[in-house]
C-alpha positions as semicolon CSV with decimal commas, in nm:
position;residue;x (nm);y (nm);z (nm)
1;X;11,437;12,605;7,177
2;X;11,199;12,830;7,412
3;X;10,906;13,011;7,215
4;X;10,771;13,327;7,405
5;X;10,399;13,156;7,560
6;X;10,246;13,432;7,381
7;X;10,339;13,376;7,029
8;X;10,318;13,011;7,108
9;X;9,979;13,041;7,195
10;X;9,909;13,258;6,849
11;X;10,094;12,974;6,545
12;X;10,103;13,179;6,219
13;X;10,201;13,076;5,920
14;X;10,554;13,118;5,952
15;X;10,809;12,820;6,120
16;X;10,925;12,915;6,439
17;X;11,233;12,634;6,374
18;X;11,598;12,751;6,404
19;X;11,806;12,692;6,086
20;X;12,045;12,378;6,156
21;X;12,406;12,426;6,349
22;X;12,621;12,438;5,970
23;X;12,319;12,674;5,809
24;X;12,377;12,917;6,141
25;X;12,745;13,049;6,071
26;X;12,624;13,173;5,717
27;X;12,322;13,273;5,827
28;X;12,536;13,509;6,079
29;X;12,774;13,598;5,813
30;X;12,446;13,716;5,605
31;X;12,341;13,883;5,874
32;X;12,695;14,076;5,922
33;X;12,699;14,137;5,572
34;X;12,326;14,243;5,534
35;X;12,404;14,508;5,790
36;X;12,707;14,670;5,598
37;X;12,452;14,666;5,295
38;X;12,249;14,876;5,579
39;X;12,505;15,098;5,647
40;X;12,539;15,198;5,300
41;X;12,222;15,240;5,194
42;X;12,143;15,439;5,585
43;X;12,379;15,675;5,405
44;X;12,283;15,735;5,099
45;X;12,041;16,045;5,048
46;X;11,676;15,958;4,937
47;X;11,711;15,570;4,969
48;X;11,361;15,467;5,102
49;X;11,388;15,173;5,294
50;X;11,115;15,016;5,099
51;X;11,292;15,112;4,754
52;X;11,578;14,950;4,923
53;X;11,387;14,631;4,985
54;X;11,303;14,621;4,605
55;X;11,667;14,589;4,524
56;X;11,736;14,360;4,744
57;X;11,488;14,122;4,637
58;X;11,525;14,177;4,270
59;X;11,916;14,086;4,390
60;X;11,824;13,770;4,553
61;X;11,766;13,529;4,307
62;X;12,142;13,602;4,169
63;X;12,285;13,519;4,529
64;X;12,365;13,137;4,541
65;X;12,299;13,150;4,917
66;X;12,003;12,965;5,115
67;X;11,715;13,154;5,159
68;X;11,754;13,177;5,506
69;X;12,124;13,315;5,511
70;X;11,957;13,563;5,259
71;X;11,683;13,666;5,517
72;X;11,890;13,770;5,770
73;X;12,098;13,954;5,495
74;X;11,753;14,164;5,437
75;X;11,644;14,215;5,755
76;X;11,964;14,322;5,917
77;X;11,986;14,575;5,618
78;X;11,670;14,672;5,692
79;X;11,710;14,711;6,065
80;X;12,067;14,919;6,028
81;X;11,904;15,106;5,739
82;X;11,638;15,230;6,042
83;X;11,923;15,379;6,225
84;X;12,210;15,545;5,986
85;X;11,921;15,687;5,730
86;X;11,887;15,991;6,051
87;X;12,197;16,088;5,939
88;X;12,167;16,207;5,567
89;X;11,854;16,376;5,707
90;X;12,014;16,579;5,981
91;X;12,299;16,651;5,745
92;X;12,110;16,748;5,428
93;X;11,833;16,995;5,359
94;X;11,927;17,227;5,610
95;X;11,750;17,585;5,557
96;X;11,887;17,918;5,590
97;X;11,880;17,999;5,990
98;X;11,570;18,282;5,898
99;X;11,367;17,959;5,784
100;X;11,443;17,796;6,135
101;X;11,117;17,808;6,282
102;X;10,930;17,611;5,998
103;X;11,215;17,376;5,946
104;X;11,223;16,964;6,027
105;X;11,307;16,951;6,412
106;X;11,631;16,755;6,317
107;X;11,744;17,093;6,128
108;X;11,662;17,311;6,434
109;X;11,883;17,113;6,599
110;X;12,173;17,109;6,369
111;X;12,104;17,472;6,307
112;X;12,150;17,529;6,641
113;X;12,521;17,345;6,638
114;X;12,346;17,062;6,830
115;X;12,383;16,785;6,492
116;X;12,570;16,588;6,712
117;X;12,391;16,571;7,011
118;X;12,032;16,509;6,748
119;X;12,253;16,160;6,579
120;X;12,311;16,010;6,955
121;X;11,993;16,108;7,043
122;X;11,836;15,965;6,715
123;X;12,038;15,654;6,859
124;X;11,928;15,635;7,214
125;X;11,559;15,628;7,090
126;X;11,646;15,342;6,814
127;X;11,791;15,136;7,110
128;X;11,545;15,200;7,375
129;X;11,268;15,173;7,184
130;X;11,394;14,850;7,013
131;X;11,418;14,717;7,428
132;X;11,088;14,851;7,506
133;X;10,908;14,636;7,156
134;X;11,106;14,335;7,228
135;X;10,863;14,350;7,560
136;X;10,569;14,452;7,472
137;X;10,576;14,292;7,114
138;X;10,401;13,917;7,179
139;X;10,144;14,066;7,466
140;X;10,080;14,310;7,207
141;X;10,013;14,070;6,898
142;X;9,825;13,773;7,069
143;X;9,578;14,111;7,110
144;X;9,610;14,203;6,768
145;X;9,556;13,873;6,676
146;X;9,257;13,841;6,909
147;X;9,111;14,167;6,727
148;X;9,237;14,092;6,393
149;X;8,963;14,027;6,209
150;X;8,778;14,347;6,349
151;X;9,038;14,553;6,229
152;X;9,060;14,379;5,922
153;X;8,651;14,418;5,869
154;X;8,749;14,827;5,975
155;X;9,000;14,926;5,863
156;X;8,924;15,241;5,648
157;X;8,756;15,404;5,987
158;X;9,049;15,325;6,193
159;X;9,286;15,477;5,905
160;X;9,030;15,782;5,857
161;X;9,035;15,808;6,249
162;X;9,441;15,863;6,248
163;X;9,466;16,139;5,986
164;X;9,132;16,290;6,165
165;X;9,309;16,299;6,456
166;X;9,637;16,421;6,293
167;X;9,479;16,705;6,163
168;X;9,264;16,794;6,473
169;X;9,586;16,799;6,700
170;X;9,747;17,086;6,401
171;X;9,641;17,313;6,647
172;X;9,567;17,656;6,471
173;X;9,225;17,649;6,187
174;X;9,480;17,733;5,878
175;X;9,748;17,480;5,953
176;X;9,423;17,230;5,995
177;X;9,278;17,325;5,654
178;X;9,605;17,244;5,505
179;X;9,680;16,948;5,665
180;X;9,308;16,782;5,514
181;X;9,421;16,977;5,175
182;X;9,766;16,787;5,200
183;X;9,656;16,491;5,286
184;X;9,329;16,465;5,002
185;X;9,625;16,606;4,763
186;X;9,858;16,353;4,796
187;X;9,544;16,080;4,826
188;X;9,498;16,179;4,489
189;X;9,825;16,133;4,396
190;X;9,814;15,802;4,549
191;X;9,517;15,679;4,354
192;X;9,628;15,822;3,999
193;X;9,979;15,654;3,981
194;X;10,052;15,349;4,264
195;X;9,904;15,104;4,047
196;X;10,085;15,162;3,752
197;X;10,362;14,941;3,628
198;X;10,564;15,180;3,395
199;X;10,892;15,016;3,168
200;X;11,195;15,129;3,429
201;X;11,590;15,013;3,390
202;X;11,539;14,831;3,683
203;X;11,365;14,494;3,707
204;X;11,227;14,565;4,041
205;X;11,032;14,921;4,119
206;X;10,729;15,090;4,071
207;X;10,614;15,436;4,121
208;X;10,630;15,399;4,516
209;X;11,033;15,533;4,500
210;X;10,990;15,868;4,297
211;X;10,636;15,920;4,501
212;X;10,853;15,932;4,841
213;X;11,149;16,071;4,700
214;X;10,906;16,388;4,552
215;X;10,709;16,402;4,879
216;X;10,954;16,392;5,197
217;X;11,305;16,472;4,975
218;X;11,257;16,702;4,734
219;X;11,092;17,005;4,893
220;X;11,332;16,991;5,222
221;X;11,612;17,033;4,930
222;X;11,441;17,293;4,722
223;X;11,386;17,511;5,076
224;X;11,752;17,476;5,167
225;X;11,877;17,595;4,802
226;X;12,046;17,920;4,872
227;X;12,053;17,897;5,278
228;X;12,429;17,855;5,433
229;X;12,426;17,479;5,480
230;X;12,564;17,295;5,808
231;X;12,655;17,571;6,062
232;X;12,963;17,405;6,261
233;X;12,849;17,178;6,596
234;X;12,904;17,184;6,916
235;X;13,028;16,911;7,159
236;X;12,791;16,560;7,164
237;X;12,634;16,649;7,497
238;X;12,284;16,509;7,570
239;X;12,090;16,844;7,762
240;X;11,782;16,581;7,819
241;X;11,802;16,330;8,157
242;X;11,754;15,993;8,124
243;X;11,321;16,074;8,187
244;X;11,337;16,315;7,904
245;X;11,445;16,013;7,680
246;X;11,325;15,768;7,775
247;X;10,960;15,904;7,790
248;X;10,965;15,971;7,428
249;X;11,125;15,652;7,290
250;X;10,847;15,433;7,424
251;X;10,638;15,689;7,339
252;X;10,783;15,598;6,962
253;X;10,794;15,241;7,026
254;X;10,393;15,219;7,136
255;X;10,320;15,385;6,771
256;X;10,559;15,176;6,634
257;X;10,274;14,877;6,658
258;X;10,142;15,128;6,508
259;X;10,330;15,092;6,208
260;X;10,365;14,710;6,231
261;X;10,011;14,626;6,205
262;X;9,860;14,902;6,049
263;X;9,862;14,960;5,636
264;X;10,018;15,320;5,533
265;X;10,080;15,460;5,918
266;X;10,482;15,596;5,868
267;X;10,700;15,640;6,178
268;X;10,650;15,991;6,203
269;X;10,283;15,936;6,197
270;X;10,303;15,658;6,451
271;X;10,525;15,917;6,693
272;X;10,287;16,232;6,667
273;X;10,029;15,991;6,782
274;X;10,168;15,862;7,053
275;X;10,364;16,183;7,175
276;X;9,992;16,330;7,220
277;X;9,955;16,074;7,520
278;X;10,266;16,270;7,698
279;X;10,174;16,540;7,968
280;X;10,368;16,815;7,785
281;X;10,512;16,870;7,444
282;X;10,839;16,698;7,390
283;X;10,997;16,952;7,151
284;X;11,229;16,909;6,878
285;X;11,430;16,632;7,083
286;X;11,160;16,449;7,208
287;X;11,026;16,415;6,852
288;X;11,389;16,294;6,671
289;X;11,399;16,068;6,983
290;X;11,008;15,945;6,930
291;X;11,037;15,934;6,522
292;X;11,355;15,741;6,525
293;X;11,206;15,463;6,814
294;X;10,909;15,418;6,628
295;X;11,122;15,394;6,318
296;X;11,331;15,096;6,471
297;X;11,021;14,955;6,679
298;X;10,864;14,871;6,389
299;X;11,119;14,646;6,282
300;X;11,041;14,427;6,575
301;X;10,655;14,446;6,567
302;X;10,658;14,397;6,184
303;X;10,864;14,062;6,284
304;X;10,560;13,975;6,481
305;X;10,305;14,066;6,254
306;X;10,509;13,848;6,022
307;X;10,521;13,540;6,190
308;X;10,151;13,565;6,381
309;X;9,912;13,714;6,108
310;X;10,114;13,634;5,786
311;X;10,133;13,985;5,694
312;X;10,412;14,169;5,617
313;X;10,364;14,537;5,672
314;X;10,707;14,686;5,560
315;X;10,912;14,682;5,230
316;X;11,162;14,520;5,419
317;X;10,950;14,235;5,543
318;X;10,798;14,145;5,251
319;X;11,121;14,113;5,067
320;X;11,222;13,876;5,348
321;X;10,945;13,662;5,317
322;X;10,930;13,647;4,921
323;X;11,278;13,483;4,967
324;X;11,123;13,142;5,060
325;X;11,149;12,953;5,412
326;X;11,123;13,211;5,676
327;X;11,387;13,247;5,971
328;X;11,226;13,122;6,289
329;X;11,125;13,376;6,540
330;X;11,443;13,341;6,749
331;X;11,648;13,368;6,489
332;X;11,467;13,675;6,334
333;X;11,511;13,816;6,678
334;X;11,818;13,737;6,699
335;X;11,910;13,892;6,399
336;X;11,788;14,219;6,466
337;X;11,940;14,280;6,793
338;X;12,238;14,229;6,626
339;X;12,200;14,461;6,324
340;X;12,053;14,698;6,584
341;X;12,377;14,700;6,808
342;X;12,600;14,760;6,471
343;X;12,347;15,068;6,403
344;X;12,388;15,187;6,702
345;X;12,740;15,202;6,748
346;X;12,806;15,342;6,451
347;X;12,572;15,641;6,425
348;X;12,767;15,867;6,601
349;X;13,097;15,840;6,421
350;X;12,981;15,819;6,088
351;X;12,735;16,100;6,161
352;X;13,012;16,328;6,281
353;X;13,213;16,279;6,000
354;X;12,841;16,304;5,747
355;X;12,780;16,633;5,891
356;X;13,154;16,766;5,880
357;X;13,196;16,678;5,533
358;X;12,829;16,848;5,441
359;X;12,942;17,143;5,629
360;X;13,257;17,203;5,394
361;X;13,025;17,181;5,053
362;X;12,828;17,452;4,931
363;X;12,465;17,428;5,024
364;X;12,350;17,571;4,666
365;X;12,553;17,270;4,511
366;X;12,498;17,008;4,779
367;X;12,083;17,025;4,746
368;X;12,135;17,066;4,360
369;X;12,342;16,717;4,354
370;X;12,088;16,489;4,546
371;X;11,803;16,661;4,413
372;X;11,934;16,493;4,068
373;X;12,061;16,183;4,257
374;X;11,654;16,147;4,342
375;X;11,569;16,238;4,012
376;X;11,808;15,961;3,864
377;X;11,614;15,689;4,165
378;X;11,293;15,776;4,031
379;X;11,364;15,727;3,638
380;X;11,553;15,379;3,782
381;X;11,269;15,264;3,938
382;X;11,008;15,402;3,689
383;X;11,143;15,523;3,374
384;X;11,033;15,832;3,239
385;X;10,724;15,793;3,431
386;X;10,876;15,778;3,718
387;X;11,013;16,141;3,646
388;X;10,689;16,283;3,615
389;X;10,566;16,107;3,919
390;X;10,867;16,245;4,101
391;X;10,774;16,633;3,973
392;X;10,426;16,571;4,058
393;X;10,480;16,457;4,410
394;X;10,728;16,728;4,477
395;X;10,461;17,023;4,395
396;X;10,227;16,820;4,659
397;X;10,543;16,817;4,887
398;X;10,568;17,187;4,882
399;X;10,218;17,243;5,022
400;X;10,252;17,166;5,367
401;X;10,529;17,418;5,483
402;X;10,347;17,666;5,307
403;X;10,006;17,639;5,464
404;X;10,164;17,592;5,784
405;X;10,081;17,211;5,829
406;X;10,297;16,900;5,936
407;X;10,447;16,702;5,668
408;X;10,273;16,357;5,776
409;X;9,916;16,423;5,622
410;X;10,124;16,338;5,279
411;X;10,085;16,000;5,406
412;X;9,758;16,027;5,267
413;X;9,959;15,904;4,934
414;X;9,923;15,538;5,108
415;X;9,660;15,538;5,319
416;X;9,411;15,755;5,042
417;X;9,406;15,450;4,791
418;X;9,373;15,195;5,077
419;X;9,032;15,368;5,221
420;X;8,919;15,325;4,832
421;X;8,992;15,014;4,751
């Protein structure tokens, strides 16, 4: 077995030994069946992937499998999950064409008939930027590593730098007021209900499900109540070159280290960050292609993270490593390039058929559905709690497209109660 020098030089706490020749075949069978488990949950409107996590490791104990086989089954769920969940987001919560302008840049796209080209773009900047952090993702720990306990010792400044600098780069004074009033909201909302443990159907969950659900889902649905739904597509064409996406996905997969060693950074965090560093302003296609890399990057980095510093920094991850034994690095490598190839493949198909299908239901009816399907996730995962949580977060939700503001300061809901505490 050959161990990349730089991890080698790093040992963490986790075994970088393969499983044995018989454990391998299940462990690939996991691993195929992990990622259909991906697939389905990719598709499935307001699934978090760390909500998904939770059910998969309140599922493991009932799976007579060894923990290694059930491992890969996480991760590649986890690593598909990062490329079909573009899909339910391009295809759902589209606003009325007069609400363009202030609408997701995945919308603009589909409201301009370009849905298709958005899901193979989404895909492109999974895969590249899943090539790109396979590079740079041992160079880059062994300095992490190096500077660990630096960043460990300052970590509130370096979190308080990021959503400085998010709201410095809104650009005009109001949108900049509102993005430190979003982000302080939703810090408060952080601090007054993450720690609680409410009574919930489910055995695994917590408040963290019906916070994201009433944050990111809810007020995307509420805007596109009434609007005309999915406008029909065009053809699949890609109008960027090669440059014009490739620039962007590492872009996304720089910020997704960003992600994988950092406490309460999100993808789209990580990718207005590190689209700053480009020479001009990507646009709506150069930020799918940027938010989706750093989305999948993060996968890889996180793996990293994992096995050098002991510190799992997704829901994912930490699922994976509650299992017991961890995978060795080559074989948590391994298993992610090959959930990320089934992702990729199967994007555009499934997306074409995701937004045909939303196109042909009534947008009124279609928001009003998953709108309850997130209100029944959040009483699952916290009870009747959990429903209040969920109404609270979606009034925070609303604030930012009113005031003008991107929608990332509401990761202030994570990275508010870390600064305190």
């Amino acid at each position: 077995m050959v161990t990349h020098p730089a991890v080698a030089a790093v040992p963490g706490p986790a075994s970088l030994s393969a499983p044995a020749a018989d454990p391998a075949v299940a462990t690939l069978a996991f691993a195929l069946g992990g990622a259909c488990l991906g697939v389905a949950s990719g598709l499935t409107p307001g699934l978090h992937a760390n909500a998904f996590a939770l059910l998969l490791a309140g599922a493991a104990p009932a799976v007579p499998a060894p923990p290694t086989a059930l491992g890969a089954a996480m991760l590649a769920a986890g690593v598909v999950h990062t490329f079909l969940d573009v899909v339910p987001a391009l295809a759902l919560g589209v606003p009325d064409a007069a609400m363009a302008a202030g609408a997701l840049p995945g919308h603009r796209l589909v409201l301009a008939g370009r849905g298709r080209e958005a899901l193979r773009l989404s895909a492109l900047g999974s895969g590249l930027a899943l090539v790109v952090a396979l590079a740079l993702a041992a160079p880059v720990t062994a300095a992490v590593r190096a500077g660990y306990p630096f960043l460990r010792a300052n970590l509130s400044l370096v979190l308080l730098a990021v959503m400085g600098f998010l709201v410095l780069t809104e650009g005009r004074l109001r949108a900049a007021v509102g993005g430190a009033a979003s982000f302080i909201l939703a810090a408060g909302l952080g601090l007054l209900t993450l720690d609680l443990s409410p009574a919930a159907p489910l055995p695994v969950g917590g408040t963290l499900a019906p916070l994201f659900a009433g944050l990111f889902g809810a007020p995307v649905l509420l805007a596109a109540m009434g609007g005309a739904g999915v406008p029909p597509q065009d053809d699949a064409r890609i109008a960027l070159d090669v440059g014009a996406v490739a620039r962007p996905a590492t872009a996304g997969a720089v910020g997704g280290a960003l992600v994988g060693y950092l406490p309460g950074v999100s993808a789209a965090v990580a990718a207005v960050l590190s689209l700053a560093g480009l020479p001009s302003r990507p646009g709506a296609r150069g930020f799918l292609v940027a938010t989706s890399g750093a989305n999948t990057a993060t996968a890889v980095f996180g793996l990293f993270a994992l096995v050098a510093l002991g510190t799992p920094r997704t829901g994912v991850l930490v699922a994976v490593d509650e299992v017991g034994p961890p995978l060795g690095l080559p074989w948590l490598l391994a298993v992610t390039v090959l959930a990320a190839a089934v992702g990729f493949a199967l994007v555009p198909p499934l997306g074409d058929r995701y937004l045909a299908v939303a196109g042909r239901i009534d947008a009124t009816a279609l928001s009003a559905g998953v709108l309850c399907l997130l209100a029944v996730t959040a009483w699952l995962f916290a009870g009747v709690v959990g429903l209040g949580v969920f109404a609270a977060a979606t009034l925070v939700g609303l604030v930012p497209p009113r005031v003008g503001c991107r929608r990332v300061h509401l990761m202030g809901v994570l990275v508010g109660p870390l600064l305190v505490g």
